[in-house]
N, C-alpha and C positions, 0 to 999 in steps of 0.2 A: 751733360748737366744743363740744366732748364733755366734756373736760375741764374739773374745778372753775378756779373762780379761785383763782390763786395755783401752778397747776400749773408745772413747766416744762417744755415742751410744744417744742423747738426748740434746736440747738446751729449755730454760724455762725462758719465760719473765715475773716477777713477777712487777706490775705496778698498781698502782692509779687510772688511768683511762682506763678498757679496749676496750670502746668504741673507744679514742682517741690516744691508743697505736697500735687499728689494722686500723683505718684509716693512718697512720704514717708510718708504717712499708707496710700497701698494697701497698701503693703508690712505696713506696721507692726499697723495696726489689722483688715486686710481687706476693705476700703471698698474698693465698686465704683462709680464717677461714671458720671454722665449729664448733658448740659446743661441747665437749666430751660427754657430756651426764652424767658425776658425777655428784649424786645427791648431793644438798645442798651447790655448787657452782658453780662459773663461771670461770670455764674451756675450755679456746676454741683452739682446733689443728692448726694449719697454715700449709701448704704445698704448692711446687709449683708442678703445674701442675700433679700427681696423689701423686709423693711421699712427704708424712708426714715426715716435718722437727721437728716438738718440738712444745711447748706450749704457752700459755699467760695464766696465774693466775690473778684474781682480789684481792689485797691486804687486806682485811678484817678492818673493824676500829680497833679490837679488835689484829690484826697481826699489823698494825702502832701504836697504843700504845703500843705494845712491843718494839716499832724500827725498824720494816721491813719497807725496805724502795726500793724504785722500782731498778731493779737487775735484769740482765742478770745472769745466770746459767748453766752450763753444768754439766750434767749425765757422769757419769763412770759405765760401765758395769763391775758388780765382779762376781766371781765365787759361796759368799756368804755372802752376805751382813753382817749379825751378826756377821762372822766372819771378816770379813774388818774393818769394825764400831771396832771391840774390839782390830784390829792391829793400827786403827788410833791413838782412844786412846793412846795405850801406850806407841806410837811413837811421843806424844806428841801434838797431834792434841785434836781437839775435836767436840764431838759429839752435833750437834744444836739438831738436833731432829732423837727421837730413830729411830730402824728401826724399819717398819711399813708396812700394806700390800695393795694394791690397787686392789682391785675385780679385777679378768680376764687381770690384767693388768702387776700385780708386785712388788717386794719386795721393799724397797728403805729406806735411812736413809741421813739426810742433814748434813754436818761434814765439820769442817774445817783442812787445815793440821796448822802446829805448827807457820807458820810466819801471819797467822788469814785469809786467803784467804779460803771463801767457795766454796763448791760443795755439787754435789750431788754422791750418789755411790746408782746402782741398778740391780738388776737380774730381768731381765724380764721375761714374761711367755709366750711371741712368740715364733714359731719355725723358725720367718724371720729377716733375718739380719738386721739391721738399717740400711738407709741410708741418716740419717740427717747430715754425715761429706761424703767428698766427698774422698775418702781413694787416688784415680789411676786421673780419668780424671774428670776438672775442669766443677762443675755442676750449674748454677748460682740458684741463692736463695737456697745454700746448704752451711753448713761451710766447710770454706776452709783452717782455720787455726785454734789452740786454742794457747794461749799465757798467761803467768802467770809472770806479775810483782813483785817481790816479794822482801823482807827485807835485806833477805841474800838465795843466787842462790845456794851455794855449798849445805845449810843447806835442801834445797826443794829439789833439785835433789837427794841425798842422802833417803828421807822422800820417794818419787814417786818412786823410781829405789825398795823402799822393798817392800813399797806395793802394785805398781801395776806391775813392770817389765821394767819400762820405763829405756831406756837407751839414754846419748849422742850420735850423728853419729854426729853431724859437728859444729862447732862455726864458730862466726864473730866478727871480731874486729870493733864495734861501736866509738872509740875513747876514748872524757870523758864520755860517756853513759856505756862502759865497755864491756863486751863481750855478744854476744847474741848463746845461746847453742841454737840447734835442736834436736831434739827427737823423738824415735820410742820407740813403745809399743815392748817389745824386740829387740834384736839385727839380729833377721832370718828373720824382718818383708822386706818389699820391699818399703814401704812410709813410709816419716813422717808426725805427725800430727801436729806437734808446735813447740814451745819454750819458751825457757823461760829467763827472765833478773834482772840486778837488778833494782827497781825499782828508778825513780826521787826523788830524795829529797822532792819535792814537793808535792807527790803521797803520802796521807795520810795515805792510806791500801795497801797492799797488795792485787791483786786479779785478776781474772781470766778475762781474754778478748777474746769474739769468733770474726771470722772477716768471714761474709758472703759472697757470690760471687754478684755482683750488673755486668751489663755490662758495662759500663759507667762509671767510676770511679767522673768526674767533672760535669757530670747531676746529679751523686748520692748528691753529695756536694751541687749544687746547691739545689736540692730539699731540704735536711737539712736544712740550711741556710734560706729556703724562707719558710718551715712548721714546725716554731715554736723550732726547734732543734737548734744545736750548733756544727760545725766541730771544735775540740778541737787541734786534730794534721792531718798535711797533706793536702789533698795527697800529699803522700812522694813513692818515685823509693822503689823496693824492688827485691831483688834476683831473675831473672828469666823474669826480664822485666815489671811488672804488678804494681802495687801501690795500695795503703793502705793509709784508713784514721781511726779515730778514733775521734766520737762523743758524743755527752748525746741527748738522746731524751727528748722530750718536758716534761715527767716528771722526767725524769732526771737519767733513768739509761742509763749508760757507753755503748757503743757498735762501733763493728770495719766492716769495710768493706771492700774488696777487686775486684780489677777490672782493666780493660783496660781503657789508654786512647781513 
């Protein structure tokens, strides 16, 4: 793995229907699927045009009787998995599922931090960097943001800053929404990847929201709107000129996008 620790390195749509999550998202984002080829499921990669953004998982009956319920996801590149999983822990978080290893592919363990928002955290076994986040210059059908709603903002910042390195560079005053921090994976980095806030009163979990590059930002919407989905907020202006929305797909997991008028 290429990537520092603390990168996000991975996006992963766990969904109901994954015939009608990749017609949904082709359309919308311009992801083209392929199968991974793991046996004994359905695992299919999406990428646009060469480079591999992240995945689609088909939710298992026996993973919805547990409660899996369709979910966007981002990957955290660590240095060592076992050993991240045993800092999340004691930092309060916790461990969904142990780590565990993926033939030819990589180590990885599913964890949440302590306000209940999950992820994933994993050491890959490439010797090539990711480019499923778009680090410098804006790459459409690639993430361009990650963003963490969350309980309490000081308690998660504090949680992310030990174990992955994440540090403040800049806030914004939201009003009554509160303050919105941005954050780099260390402080010597040259971009940031997100932010993070507190979350709505009315926002039942805490949790993690990636926001895609789409070119269009009010075609994007429109397509939501007309295949089955839901724009929930937005588009709304956002720092820099560009806008953002955030919707549920037709099976009903959360997802954000970003874009031009």
């Amino acid at each position: 793995m290429t990537n520092e620790h603390g990168d996000f390195i991975w996006y992963e749509l766990m969904t109901t229907d994954a015939d009608a999550a990749q017609a949904f998202y082709g359309g919308l984002v311009g992801w083209h699927f392929n199968d991974a080829g793991q046996p004994g499921m359905d695992y299919r990669l999406f990428a646009k045009k060469e480079a591999v953004v992240g995945g689609l998982m088909s939710l298992t009956a026996e993973m919805q009787a547990n409660g899996a319920r369709p979910l966007w996801a981002g990957y955290v590149g660590v240095d060592d998995v076992d050993a991240s999983a045993e800092a999340i822990a004691k930092a309060g978080g916790a461990i969904l599922m142990p780590p565990r290893d993926i033939p030819d592919v990589g180590r990885f363990a599913f964890v949440q931090d302590p306000q209940g928002a999950p992820f994933y955290i994993m050491r890959g076994t490439s010797d090539q960097a990711s480019e499923s986040f778009a680090t410098h210059t804006p790459r459409e059908g690639h993430c361009a943001w990650n963003e963490l709603a969350t309980s309490d903002p000081t308690a998660a910042k504090t949680f992310y800053g030990e174990i992955f390195g994440w540090v403040k560079t800049d806030s914004m005053d939201m009003g009554p929404m509160g303050t919105y921090e941005m954050m780099k994976n260390g402080a010597d980095r040259d971009f940031m990847f997100g932010g993070l806030m507190k979350k709505p009163d009315d926002m039942p979990v805490s949790l993690w929201s990636y926001y895609f590059r789409v070119p269009s930002i009010d075609e994007a919407a429109a397509y939501v709107n007309a295949h089955g989905g839901q724009v929930v907020m937005g588009p709304m202006e956002i720092p820099g000129g560009e806008f953002s929305l955030n919707g549920v797909d037709p099976q009903g997991a959360f997802f954000g996008l970003v874009g031009k008028k």
